[in-house]
LUMGU-230678 format. One record per residue (C-alpha): z, x, y. Coordinates in steps of 0.02 Angstrom, whole numbers, plus 50000, padded with zeros to 5 digits. Last residue first. Layout:
# residues N
ZXY/...
//
This chain:
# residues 317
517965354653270/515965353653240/515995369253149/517305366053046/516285346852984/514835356952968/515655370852860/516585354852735/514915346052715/514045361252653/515485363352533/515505345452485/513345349352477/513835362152345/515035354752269/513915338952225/512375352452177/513495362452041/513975345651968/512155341551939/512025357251867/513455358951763/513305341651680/512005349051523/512975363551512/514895355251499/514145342951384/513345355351270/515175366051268/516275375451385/515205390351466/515065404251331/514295387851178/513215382051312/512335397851327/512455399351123/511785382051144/510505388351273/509805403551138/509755393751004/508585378051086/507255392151156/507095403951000/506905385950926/505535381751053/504815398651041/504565397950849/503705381050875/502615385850978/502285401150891/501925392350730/500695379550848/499755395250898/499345403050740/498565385650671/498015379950829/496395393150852/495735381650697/495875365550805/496945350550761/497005351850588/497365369450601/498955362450705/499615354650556/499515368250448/500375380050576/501755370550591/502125365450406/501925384550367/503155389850516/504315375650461/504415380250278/504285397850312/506055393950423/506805384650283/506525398750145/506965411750270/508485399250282/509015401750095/509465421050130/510305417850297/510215434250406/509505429250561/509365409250543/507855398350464/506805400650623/507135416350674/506865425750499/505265414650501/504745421750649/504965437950603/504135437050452/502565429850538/502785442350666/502815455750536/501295447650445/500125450750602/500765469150615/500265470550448/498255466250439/497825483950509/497335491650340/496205476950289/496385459950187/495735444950125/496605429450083/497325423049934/497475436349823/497775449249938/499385437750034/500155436749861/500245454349835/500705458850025/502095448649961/502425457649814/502545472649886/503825466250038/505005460549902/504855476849821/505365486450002/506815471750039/507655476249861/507475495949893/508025494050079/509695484949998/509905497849864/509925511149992/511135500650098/512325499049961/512195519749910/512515521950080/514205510550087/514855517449951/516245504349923/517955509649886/518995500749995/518885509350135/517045509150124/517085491350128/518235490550274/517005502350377/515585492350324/516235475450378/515275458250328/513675467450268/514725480350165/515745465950096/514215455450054/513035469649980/514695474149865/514875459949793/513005458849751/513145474549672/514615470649566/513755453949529/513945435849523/513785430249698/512585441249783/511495441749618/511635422849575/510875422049770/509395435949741/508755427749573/509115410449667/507805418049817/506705427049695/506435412049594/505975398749736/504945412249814/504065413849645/503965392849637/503155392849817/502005406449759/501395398249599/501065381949686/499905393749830/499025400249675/498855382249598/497955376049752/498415357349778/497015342049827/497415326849907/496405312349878/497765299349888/498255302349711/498405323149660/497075334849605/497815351149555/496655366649617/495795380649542/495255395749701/496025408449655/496595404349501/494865404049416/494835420749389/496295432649457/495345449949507/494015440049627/495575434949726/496415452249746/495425455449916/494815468450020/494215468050211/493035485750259/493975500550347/494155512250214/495445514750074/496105530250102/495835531950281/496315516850328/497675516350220/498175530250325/498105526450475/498975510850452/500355519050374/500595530350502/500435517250641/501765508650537/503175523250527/502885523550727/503355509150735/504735510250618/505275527050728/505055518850883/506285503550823/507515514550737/507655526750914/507935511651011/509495502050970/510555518250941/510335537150860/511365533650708/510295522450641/508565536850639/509885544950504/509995531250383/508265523850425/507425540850371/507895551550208/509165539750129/508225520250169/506365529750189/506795535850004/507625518549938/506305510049986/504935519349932/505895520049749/505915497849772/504155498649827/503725511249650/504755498249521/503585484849639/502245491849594/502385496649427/502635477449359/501435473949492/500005481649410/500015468449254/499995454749366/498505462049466/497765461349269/497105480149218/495465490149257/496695506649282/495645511549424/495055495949513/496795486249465/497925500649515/497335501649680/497205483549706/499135484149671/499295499649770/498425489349910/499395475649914/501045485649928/500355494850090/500085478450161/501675471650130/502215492450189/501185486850374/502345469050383/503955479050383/503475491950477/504485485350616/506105487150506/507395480650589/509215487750536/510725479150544/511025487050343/511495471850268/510955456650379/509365465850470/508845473250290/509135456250196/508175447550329/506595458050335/506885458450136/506875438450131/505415436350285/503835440350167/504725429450015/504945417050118/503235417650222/502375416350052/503405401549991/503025393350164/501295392650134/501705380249984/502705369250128/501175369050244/500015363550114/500835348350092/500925342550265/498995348750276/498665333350145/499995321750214/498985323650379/
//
């Protein structure tokens, strides 16, 4: 139990840095990107890309990857989420879709149907493990994760807070209006933003290739997995994606040990019992409070049988 306990928390550096540019597009720009999980993908595969023609390290390859994400980002951010905004709710959530069926498509058609992985391109690593007392046993790729995700989220904090950029990312995510009245270009912000959450994306898919295997329709599953983890840890809170991939990993981990069909299932359990606990205390929070909630229905049932009480009595007179 300790064992899958531990193993949940390294997962959750993956999920972190997966859900950190889902939840610095939705808190910046207010935009949801539902091919958000299908570009991870697309970001794994440039790096494998690069390693089986350029025959260098997958380390190596993601120094020009993630330049390359970032440049993606930025285009889809000016040419296509800008204007596909402006249209409403829907017209940004068909468009991403459709934006991932594309992508799908065609990394399926580029790089075939058959499941691909980064681990035979990293030695020993994938699979060289820590031994620690009790018989528990640590993968060192899944420790190098957790500390990336670590390093990316205080990279992206001392950013936020000590920077002209980062200044600006807060005021145009607070008020874009006011920010632009006071100087800020809020486009150029929100490019920089979809440029950040694109390379963040990249080297996640990275991660994900070199410890599992993976094919041209493995996004959609990582999008709900980023999603989830948005969700858990709080829409648009940079140290909660860390928090909810803790949870969803420490979930999941310990319902594998139950069955292997558990370990998705128990992270969506959980996800829907927090979806479920925010959404009746922001009830509660519209109707008078917890208290006021939890006593409203019994209350509800005394006036209605006093009113019952009060038409029979009438009626009787």
């Amino acid at each position: 139990m300790l064992d899958a306990f531990i193993q949940g928390i390294l997962l959750g550096g993956y999920y972190a840095i997966l859900a950190a540019g889902l939840s610095l597009m939705f808190g910046v720009v207010r935009f949801i990107n539902l091919a958000h999980g299908d570009l991870a993908i697309f970001g794994a595969y440039l790096v494998l890309f690069a390693v089986e023609i350029l025959g260098i390290s997958p380390w190596v390859a993601l120094i020009g990857v993630l330049p390359a994400m970032a440049a993606l980002g930025w285009i889809l951010q000016a040419g296509l989420f800008a204007r596909t905004a402006r249209g409403g709710v829907l017209l940004p959530l068909l468009t991403t879709f459709g934006l991932g069926a594309m992508l799908q498509n065609g990394m399926f058609g580029l790089f075939g149907p058959d499941t691909q992985s980064l681990g035979n391109h990293i030695g020993s690593l994938s699979w060289a493990s820590w031994q620690l007392p009790f018989g528990i046993s640590v993968g060192k790729l899944p420790v190098i994760t957790f500390g990336v995700a670590v390093a990316v989220l205080v990279a992206l904090q001392l950013t936020l807070s000590f920077t002209k950029l980062g200044r600006a990312i807060r005021a145009t995510s607070s008020d874009p209006e006011a920010a632009e009245l006071c100087g800020i270009d809020a486009r150029f912000v929100h490019r920089a933003a979809a440029a950040i959450a694109l390379a963040l994306a990249g080297l996640a898919g990275a991660f994900l290739a070199m410890r599992a295997l993976i094919t041209p329709y493995a996004g959609p599953a990582q999008l709900i997995f980023a999603f989830e983890a948005v969700v858990i840890g709080g829409i648009g809170s940079l140290w909660g994606t860390l928090v909810g991939g803790i949870v969803l990993g420490v979930a999941q981990s310990l319902g594998a040990t139950v069955s292997a069909q558990w370990f998705q299932l128990s992270g969506h359990l959980v996800f829907l019992a927090v979806l479920a606990s925010r959404l009746f205390l922001a009830h509660a929070a519209r109707h008078g409070g917890l208290r006021v909630s939890l006593g409203g229905r019994g209350r509800s049932r005394t006036a209605a049988r006093m009113r019952l009480a009060e038409q029979s009595g009438e009626s009787q007179t």
